[in-house]
TORDO-710868 format. One record per residue: x, y, z of N, C-alpha, C, O, CB in turn; residue in one letter. Coordinates in steps of 0.1 Angstrom, whole numbers, padded with zeros to 4 digits, always signed. Atoms other than C-alpha are relative to their C-alpha. Glycine has a CB too. Layout:
% TORDO-710868
XYZXYZXYZXYZXYZa
...
END
This chain:
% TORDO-710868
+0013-0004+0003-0455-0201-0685-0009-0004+0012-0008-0015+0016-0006-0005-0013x
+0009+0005-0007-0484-0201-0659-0011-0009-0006-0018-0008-0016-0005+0010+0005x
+0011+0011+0006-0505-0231-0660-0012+0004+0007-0012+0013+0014+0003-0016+0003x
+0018-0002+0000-0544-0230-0654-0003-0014+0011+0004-0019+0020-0012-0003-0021x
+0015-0014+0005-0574-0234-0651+0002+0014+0008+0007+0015+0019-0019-0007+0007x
+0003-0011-0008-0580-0199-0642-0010+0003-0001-0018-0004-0008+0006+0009-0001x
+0017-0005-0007-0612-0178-0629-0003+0002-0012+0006+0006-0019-0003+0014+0011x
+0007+0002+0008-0636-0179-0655+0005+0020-0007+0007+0023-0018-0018-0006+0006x
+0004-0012+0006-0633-0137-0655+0011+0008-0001+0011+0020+0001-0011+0006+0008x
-0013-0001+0001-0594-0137-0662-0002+0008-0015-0011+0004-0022+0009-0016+0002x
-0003-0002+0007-0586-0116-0687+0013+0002-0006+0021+0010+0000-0005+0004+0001x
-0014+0004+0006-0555-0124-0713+0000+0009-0009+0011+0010-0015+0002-0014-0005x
-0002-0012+0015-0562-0093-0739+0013+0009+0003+0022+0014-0004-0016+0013-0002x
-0008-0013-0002-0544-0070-0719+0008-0006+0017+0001-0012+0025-0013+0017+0000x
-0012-0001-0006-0513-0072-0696-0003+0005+0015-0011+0015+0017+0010+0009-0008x
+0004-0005-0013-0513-0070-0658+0009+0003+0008+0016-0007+0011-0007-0007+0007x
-0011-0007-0012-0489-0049-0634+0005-0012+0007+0017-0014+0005-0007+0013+0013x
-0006+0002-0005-0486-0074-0611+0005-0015-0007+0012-0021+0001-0006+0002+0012x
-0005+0013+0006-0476-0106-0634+0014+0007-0012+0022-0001-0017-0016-0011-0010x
-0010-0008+0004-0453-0076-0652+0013+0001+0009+0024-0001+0004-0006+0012-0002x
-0006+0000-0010-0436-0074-0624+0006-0011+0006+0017-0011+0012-0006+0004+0006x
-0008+0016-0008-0431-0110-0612+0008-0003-0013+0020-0001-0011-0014-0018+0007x
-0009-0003+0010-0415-0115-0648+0011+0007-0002+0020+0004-0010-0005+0003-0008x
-0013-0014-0001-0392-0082-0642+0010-0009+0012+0022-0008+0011-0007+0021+0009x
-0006+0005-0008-0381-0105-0612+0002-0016-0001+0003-0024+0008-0006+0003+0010x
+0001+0011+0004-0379-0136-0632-0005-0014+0004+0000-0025+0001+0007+0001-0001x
+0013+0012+0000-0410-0155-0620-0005-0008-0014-0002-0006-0026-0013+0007+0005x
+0008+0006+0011-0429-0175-0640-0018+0000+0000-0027-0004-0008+0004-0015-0001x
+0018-0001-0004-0465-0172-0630-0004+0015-0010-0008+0025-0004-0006+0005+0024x
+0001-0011+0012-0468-0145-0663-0006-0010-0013-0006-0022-0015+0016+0008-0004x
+0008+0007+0011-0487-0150-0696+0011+0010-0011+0018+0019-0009-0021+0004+0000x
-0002-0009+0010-0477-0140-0730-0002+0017-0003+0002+0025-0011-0005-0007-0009x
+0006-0014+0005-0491-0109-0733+0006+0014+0013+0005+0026+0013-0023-0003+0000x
-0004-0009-0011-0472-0099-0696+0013+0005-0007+0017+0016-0010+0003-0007+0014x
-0014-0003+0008-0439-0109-0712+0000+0011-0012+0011+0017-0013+0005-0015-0008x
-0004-0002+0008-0446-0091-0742+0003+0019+0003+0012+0027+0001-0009-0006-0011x
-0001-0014-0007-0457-0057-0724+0017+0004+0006+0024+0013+0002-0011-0001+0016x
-0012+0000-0009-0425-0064-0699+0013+0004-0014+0023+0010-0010+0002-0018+0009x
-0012-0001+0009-0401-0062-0732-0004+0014-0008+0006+0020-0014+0002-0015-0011x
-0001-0015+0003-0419-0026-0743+0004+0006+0012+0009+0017+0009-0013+0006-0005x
+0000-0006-0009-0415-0017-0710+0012+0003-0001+0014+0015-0002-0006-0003+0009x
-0012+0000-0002-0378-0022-0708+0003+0011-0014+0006+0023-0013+0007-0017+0001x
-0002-0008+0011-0374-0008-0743-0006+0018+0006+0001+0028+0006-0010-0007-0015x
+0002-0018-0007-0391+0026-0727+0009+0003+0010+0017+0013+0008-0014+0004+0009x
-0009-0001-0010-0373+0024-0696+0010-0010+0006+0007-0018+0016-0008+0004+0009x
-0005+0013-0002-0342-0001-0694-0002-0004+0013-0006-0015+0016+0013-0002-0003x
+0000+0005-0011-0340+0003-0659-0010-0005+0007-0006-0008+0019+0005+0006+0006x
+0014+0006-0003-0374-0009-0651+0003-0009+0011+0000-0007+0022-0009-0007-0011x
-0006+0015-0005-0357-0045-0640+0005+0002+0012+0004-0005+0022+0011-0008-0008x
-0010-0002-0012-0333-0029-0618-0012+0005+0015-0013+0001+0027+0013+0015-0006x
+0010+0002-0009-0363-0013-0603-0009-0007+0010-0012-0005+0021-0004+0000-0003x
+0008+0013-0004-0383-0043-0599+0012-0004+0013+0011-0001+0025-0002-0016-0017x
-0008+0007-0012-0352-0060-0580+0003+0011+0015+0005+0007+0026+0017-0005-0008x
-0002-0006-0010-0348-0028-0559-0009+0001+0009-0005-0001+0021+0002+0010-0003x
+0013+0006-0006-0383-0032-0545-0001-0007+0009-0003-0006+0021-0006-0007-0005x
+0000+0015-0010-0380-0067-0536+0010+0000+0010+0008-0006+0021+0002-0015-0008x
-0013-0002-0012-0345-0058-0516-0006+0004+0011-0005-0001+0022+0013+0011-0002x
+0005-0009-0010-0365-0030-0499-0011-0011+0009-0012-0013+0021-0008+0014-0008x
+0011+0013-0004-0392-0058-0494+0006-0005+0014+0001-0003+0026+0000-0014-0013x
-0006+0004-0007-0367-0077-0477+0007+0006+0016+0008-0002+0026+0005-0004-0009x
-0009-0011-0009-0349-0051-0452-0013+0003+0005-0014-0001+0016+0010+0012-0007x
+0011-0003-0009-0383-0037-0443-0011-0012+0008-0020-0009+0016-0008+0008-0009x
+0005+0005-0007-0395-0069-0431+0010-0011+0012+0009-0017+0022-0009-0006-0008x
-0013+0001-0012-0365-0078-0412+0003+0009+0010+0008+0006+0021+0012+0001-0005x
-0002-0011-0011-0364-0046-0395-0013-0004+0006-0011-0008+0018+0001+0017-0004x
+0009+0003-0009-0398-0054-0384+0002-0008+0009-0001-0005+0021-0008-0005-0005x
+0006+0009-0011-0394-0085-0368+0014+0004+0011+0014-0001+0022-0003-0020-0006x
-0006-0003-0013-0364-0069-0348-0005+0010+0006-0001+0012+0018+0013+0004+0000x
+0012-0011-0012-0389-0043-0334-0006-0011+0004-0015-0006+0011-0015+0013-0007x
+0013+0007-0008-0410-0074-0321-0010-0001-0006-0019-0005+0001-0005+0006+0012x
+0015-0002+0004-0437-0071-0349+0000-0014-0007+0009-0020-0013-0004+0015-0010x
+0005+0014+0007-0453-0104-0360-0007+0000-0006-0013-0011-0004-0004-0009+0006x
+0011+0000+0001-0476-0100-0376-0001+0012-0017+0000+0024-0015-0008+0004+0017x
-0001-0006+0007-0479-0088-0413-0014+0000-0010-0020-0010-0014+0012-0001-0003x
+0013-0005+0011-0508-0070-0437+0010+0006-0013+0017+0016-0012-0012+0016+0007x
-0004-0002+0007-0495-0072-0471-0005+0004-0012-0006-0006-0020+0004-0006+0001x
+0013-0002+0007-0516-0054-0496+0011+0000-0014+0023+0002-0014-0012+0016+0005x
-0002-0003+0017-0512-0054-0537+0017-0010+0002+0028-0007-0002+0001+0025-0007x
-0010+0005+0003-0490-0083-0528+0008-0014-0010+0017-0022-0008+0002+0000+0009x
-0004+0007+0015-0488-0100-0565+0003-0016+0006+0001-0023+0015+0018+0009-0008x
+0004+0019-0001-0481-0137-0575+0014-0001+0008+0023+0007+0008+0000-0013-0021x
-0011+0002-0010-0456-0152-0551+0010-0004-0006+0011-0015-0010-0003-0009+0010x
-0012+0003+0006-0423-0148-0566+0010-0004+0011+0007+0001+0021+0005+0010-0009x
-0015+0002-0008-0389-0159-0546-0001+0011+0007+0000+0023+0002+0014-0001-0009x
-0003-0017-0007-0388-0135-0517-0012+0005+0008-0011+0015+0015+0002+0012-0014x
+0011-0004-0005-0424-0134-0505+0004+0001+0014+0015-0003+0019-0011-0009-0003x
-0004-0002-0014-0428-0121-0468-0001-0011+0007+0007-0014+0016-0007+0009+0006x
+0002+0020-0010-0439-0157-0453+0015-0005-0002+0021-0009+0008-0015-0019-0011x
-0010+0007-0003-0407-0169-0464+0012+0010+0004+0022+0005+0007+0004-0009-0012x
-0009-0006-0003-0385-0140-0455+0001-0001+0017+0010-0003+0025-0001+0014-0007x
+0002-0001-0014-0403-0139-0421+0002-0015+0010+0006-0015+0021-0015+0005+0001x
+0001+0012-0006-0405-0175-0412+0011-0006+0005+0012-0011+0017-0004-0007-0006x
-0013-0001+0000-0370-0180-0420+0007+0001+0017+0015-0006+0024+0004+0014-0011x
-0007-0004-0016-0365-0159-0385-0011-0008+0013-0006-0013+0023+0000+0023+0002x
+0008+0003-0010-0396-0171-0364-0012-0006-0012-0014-0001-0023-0003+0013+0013x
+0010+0009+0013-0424-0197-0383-0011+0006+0006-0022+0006-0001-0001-0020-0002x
+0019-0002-0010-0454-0185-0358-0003+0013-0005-0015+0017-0003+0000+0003+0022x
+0009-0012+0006-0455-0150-0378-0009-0001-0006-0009-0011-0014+0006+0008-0006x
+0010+0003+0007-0486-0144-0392-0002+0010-0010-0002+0022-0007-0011-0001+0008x
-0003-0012+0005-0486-0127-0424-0015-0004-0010-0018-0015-0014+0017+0003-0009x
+0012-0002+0012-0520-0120-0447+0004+0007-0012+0011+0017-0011-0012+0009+0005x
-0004-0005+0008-0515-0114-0480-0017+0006-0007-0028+0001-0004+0011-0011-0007x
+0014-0004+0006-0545-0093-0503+0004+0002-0011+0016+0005-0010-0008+0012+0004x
+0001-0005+0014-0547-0088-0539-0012-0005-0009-0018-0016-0010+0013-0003-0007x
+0012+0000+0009-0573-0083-0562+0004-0007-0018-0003-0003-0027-0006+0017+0000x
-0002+0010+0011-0557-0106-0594-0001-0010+0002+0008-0015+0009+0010+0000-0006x
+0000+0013+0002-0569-0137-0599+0005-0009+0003+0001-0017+0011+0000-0003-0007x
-0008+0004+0003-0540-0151-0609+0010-0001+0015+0015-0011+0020+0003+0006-0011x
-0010+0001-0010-0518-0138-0580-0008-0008+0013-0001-0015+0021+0007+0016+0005x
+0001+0005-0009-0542-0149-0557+0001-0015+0004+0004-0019+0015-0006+0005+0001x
+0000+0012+0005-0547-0186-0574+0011-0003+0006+0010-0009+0016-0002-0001-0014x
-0011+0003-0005-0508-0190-0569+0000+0002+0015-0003-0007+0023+0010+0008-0007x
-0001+0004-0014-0504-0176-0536-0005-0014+0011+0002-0021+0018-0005+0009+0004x
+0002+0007-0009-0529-0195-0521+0004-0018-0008-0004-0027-0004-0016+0003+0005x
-0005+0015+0004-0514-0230-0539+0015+0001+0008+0020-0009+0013+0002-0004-0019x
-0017-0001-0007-0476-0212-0524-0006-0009+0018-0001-0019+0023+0009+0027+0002x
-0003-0001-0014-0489-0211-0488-0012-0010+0003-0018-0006+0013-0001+0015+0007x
+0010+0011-0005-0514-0244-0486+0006-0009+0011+0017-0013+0008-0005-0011-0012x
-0005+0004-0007-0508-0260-0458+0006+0008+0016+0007+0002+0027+0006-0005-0009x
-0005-0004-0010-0494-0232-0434-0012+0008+0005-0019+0015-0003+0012+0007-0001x
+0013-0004-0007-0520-0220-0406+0004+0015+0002-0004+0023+0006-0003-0008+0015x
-0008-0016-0009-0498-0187-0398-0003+0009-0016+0000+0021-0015+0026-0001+0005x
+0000-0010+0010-0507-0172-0435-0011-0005-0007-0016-0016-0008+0013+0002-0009x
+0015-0001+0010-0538-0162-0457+0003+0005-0006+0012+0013-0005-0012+0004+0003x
-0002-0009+0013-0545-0152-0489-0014+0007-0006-0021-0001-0012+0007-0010-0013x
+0013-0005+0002-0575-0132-0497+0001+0013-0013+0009+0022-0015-0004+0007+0016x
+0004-0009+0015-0588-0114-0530-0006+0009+0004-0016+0006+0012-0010-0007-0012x
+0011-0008-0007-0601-0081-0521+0007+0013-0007+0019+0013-0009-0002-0002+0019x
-0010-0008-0002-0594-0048-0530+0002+0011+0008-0007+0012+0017+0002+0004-0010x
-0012-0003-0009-0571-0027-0513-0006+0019+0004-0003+0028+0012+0019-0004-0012x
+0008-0016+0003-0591+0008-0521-0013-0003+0004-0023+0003-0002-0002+0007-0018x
+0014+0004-0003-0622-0011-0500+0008-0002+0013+0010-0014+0014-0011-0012-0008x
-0008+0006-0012-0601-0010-0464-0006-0005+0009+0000-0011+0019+0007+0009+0006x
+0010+0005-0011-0631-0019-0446-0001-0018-0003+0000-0027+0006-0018+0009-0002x
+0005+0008+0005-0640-0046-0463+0015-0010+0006+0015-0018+0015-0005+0004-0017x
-0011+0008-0003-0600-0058-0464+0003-0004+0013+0011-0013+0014+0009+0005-0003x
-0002+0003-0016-0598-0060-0426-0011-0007+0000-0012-0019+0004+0001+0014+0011x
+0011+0013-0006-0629-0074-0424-0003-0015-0004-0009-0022+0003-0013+0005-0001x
-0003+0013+0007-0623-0105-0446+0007-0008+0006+0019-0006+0010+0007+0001-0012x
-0010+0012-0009-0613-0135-0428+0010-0004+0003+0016-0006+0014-0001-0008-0001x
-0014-0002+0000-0583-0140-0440+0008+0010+0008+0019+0008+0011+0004+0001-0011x
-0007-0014-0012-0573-0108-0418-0007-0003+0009-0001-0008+0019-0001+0018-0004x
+0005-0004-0016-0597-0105-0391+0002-0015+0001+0006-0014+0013-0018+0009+0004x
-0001+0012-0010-0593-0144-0383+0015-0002-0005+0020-0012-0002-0010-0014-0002x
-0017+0002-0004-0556-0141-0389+0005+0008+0006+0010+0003+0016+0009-0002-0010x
-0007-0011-0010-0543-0109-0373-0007+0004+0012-0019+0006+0012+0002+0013-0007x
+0006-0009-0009-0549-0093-0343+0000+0016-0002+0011+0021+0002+0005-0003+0013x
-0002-0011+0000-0554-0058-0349+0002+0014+0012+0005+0026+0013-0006+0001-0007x
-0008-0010-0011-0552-0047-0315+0015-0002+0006+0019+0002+0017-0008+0000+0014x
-0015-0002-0001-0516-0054-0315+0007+0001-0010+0000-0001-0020+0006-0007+0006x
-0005-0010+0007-0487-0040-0336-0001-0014-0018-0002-0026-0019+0020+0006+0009x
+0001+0008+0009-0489-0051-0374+0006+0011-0008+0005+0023-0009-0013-0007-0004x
-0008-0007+0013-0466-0045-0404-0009+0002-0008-0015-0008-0010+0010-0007-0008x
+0007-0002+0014-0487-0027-0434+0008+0003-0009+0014+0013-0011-0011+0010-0002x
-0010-0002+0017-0468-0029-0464-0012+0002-0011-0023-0003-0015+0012-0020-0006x
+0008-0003+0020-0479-0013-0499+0012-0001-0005+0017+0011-0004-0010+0018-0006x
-0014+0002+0004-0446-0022-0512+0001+0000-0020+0002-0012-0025+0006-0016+0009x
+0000+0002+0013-0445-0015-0552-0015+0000-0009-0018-0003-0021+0008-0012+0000x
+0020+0001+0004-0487-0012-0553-0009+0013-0002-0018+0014-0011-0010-0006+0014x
+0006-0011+0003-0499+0020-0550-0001+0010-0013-0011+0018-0017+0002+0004+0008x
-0001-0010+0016-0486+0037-0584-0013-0007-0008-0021+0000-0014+0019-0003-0013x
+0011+0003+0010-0513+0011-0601-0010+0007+0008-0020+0006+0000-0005-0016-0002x
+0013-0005-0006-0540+0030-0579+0002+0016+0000+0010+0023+0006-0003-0006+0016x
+0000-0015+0005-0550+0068-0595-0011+0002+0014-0017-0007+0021-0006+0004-0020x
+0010-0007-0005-0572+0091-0575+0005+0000+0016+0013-0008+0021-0014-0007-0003x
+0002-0002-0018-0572+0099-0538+0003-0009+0010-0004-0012+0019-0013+0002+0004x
-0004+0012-0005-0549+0073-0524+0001+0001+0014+0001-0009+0022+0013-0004-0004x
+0002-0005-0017-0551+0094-0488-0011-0010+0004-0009-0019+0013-0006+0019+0003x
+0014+0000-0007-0587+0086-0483+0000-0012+0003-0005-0014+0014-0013+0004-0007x
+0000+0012-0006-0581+0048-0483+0007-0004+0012+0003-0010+0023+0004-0007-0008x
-0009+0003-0011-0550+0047-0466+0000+0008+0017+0007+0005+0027+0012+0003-0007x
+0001-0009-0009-0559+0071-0442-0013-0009+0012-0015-0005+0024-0004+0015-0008x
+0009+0009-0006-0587+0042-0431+0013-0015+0009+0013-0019+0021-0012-0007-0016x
-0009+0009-0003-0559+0016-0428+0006+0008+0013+0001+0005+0024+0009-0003-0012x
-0010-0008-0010-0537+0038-0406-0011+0002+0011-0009-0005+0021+0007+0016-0006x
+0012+0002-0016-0568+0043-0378+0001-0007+0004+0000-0007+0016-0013-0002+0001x
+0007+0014-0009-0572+0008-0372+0013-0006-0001+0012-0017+0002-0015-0012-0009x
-0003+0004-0010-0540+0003-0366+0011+0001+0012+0015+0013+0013-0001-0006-0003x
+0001+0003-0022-0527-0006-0326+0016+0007-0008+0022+0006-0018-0001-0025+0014x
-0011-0010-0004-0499+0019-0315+0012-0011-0003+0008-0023-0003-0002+0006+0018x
-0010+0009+0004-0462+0001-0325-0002-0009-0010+0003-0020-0012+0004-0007+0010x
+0003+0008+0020-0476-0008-0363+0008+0002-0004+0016+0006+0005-0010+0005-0013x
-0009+0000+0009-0454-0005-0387-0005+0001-0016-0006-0009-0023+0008-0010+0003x
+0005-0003+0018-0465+0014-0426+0014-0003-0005+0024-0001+0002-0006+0019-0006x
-0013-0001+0008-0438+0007-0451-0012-0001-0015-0023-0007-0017+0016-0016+0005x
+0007-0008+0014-0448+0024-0489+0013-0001-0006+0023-0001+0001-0006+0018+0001x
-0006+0000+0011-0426+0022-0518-0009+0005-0013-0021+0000-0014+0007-0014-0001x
+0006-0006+0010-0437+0042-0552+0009+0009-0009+0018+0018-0008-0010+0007+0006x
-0007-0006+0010-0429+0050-0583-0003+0017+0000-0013+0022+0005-0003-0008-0014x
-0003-0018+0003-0420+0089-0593+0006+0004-0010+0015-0002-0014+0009+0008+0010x
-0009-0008+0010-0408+0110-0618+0004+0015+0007+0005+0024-0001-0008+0002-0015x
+0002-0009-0010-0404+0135-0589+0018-0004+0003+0020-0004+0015-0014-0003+0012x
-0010-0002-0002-0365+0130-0590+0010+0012-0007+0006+0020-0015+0003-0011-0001x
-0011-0008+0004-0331+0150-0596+0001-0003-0016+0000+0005-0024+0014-0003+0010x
-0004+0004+0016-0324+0132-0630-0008+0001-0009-0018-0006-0007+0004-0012-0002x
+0016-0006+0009-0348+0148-0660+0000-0012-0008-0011-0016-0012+0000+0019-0012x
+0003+0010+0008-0337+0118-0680-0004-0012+0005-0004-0022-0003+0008-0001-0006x
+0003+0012-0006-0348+0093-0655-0017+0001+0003-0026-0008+0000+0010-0002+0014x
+0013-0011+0002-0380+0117-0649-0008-0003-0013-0020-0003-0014+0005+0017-0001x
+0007+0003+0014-0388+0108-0684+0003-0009-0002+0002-0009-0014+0000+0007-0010x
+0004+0008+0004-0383+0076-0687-0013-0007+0010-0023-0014+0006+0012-0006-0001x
+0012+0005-0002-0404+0069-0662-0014+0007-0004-0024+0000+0000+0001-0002+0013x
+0015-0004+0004-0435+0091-0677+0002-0007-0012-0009-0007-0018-0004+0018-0001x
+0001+0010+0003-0424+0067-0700-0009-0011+0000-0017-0014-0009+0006-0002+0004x
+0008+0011-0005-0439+0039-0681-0009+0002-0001-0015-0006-0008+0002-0005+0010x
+0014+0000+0005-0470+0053-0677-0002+0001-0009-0015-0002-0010-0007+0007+0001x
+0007+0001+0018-0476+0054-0712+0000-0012+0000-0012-0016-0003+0009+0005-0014x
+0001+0014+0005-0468+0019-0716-0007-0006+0006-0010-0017+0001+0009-0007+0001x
+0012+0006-0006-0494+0013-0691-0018+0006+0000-0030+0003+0003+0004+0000+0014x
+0014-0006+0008-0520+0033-0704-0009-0006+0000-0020-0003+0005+0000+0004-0013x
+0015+0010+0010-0543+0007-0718+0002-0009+0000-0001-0016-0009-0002+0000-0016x
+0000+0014-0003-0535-0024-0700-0006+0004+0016-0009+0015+0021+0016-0008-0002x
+0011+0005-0011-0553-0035-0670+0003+0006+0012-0005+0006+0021-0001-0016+0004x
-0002-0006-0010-0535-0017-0646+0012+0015-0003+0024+0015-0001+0004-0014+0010x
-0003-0010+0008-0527+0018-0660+0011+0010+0020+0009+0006+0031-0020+0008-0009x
-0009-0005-0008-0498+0042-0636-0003+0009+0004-0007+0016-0005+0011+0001-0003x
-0002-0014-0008-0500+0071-0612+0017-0001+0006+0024-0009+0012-0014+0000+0016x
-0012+0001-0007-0469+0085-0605-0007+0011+0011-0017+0018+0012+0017+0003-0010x
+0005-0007-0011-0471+0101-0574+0016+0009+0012+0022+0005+0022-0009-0016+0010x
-0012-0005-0011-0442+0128-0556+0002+0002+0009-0008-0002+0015+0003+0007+0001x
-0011+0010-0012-0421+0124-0528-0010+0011+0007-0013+0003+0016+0022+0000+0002x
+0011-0005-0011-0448+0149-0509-0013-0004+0001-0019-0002+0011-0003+0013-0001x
+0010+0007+0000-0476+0132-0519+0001-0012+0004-0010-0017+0007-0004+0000-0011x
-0002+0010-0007-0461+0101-0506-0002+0001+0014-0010-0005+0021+0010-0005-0002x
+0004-0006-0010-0456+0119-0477-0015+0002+0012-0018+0000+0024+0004+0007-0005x
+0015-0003-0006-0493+0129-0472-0007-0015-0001-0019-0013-0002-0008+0013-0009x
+0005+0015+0001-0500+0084-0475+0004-0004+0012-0002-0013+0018+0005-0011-0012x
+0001+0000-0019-0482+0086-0436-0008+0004+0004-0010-0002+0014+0009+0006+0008x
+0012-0008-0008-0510+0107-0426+0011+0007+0011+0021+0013+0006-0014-0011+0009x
-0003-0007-0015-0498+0119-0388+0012-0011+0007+0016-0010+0018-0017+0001+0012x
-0010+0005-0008-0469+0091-0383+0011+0008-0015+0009+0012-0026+0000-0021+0005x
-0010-0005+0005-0435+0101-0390+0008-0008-0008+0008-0019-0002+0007+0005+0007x
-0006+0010+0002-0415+0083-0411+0014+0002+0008+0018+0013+0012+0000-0003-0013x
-0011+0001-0008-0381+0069-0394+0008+0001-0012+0007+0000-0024+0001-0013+0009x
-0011-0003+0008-0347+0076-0402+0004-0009-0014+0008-0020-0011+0011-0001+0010x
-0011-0014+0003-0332+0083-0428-0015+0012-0009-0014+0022-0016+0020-0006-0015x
+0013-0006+0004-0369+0095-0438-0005-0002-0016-0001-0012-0023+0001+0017+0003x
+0006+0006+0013-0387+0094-0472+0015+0000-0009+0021+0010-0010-0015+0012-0007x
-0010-0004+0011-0357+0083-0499+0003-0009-0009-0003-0019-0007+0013+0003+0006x
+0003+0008+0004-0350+0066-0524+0001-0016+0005+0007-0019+0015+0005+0004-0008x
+0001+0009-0004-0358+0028-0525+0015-0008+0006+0015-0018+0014-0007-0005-0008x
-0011+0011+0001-0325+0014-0525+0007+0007+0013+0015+0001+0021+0011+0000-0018x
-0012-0005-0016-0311+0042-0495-0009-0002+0016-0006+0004+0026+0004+0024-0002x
+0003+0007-0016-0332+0025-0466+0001-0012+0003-0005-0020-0004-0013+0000+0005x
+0005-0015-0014-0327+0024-0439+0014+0005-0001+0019+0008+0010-0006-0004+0021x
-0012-0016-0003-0293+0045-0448+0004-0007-0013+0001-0019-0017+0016+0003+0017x
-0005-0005+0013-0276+0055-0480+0009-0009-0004+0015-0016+0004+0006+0012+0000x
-0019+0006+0006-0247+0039-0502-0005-0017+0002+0003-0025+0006+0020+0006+0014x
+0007+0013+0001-0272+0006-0503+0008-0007-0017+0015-0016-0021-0021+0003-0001x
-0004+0004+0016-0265+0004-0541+0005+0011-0010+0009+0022-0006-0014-0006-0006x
-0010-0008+0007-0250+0019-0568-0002+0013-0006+0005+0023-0009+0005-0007-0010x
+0011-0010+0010-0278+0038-0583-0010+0002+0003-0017-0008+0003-0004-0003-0011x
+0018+0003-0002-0312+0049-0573-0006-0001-0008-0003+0004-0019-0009+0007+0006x
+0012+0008+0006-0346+0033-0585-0008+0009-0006-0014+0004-0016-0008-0008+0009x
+0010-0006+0001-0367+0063-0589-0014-0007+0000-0023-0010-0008+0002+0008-0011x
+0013+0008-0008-0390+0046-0564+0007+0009+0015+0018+0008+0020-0001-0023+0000x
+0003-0004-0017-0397+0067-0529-0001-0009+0007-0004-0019+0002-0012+0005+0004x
-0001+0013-0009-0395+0044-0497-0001+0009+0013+0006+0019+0015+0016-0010-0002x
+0006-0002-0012-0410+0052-0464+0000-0007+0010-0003-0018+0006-0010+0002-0001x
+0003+0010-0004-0411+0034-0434-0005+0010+0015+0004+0017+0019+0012-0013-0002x
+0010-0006-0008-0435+0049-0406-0004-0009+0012-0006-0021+0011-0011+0003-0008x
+0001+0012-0010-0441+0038-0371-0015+0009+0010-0014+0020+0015+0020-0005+0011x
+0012-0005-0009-0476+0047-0353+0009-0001+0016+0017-0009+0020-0016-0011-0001x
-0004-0001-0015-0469+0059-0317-0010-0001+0007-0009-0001+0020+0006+0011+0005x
END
């Protein structure tokens, strides 16, 4: 169970995506009311879990490929309470001097993070949200940790389905600002696959998120598309999560899209 105090303007009525999620990946920084969501959720869609873990793999592999391009330097948006697996420790692991910023707008995840990463000068954790891109770059934790005139990983890795409406217009701010040899990597849920019964479990999910704190957009594999803007994504191009960066990763796909885009 997560322990406290928390921010005065925490709310426990209703269930939150990203402490749903660190529970699907068997954290503990979750409340009663995540767990209880997390056990309709599975009952709608079993494979939810498998989901969750396909994610965090992708997580992993996309920031490994980074740092063999040379990129140091990572913008991690809608990136939840720090479960086993975060990018500071995947990255550090290979070189400690990467600098990774983490953003999210929950309380909670941010409370944890910044208790995960006290002490290290190479990472920040900043509350902000992620659909205000000006704002997020301009927040200290980023502009006095990254350089943005050189190359930086943006990960939205498992974040954007909580965000409805016109996900271009933000991201399309992000992608300007930044320096030529960046690196986007996107992951997102869909019901935009081959399988009609996988298609409906996940319109499923949205239901089950309806009326908790962070309600679902699914979003199809062309509409993901149009969140690269004008970079391409790299081989093997938009597919599922589990087949980058090439196929026959795992046994089964996630019905989660996976992108990974390189500004020229």
């Amino acid at each position: 169970m997560a322990d406290g105090p928390w921010p005065d303007e925490l709310d426990l009525s209703r269930p939150n995506g990203a402490r749903v999620y660190d529970y699907l990946l068997g954290g503990a920084h979750n409340f009663q009311v995540d767990r209880d969501h997390a056990q309709r959720l599975l009952a709608a869609n079993p494979e939810q879990q498998y989901g969750a873990q396909a994610n965090r793999a992708f997580l992993r592999r996309v920031v490994e490929w980074c740092l063999d391009r040379g990129v140091r330097q990572f913008l991690d948006l809608g990136s939840g309470v720090p479960t086993v697996g975060n990018v500071h420790e995947i990255a550090h692991a290979h070189d400690p001097a990467v600098r990774v910023a983490y953003v999210d707008c929950d309380p909670i995840a941010v409370a944890h993070s910044t208790e995960v990463v006290d002490g290290l000068d190479t990472v920040s954790v900043t509350r902000a949200d992620l659909t205000r891109p000006l704002e997020v770059l301009a927040a200290e934790g980023v502009a006095g940790l990254l350089d943005l005139d050189e190359p930086v990983a943006l990960l939205a890795i498992a974040c954007l389905h909580f965000i409805g409406g016109d996900a271009e217009r933000f991201m399309a701010v992000f992608r300007e600002r930044l320096a030529p040899g960046s690196v986007l990597a996107i992951s997102h849920g869909s019901d935009d696959v081959d399988d009609p019964d996988h298609a409906a479990r996940m319109r499923a999910v949205v239901e089950s998120f309806r009326d908790t704190a962070s309600p679902v957009t699914l979003r199809s594999r062309a509409e993901l598309r149009e969140l690269l803007g004008d970079l391409a994504p790299v081989e093997p191009g938009i597919v599922d999560v589990t087949d980058w960066p090439r196929a026959g990763l795992a046994a089964r796909p996630a019905a989660t899209w996976a992108a990974v885009a390189v500004k020229e």
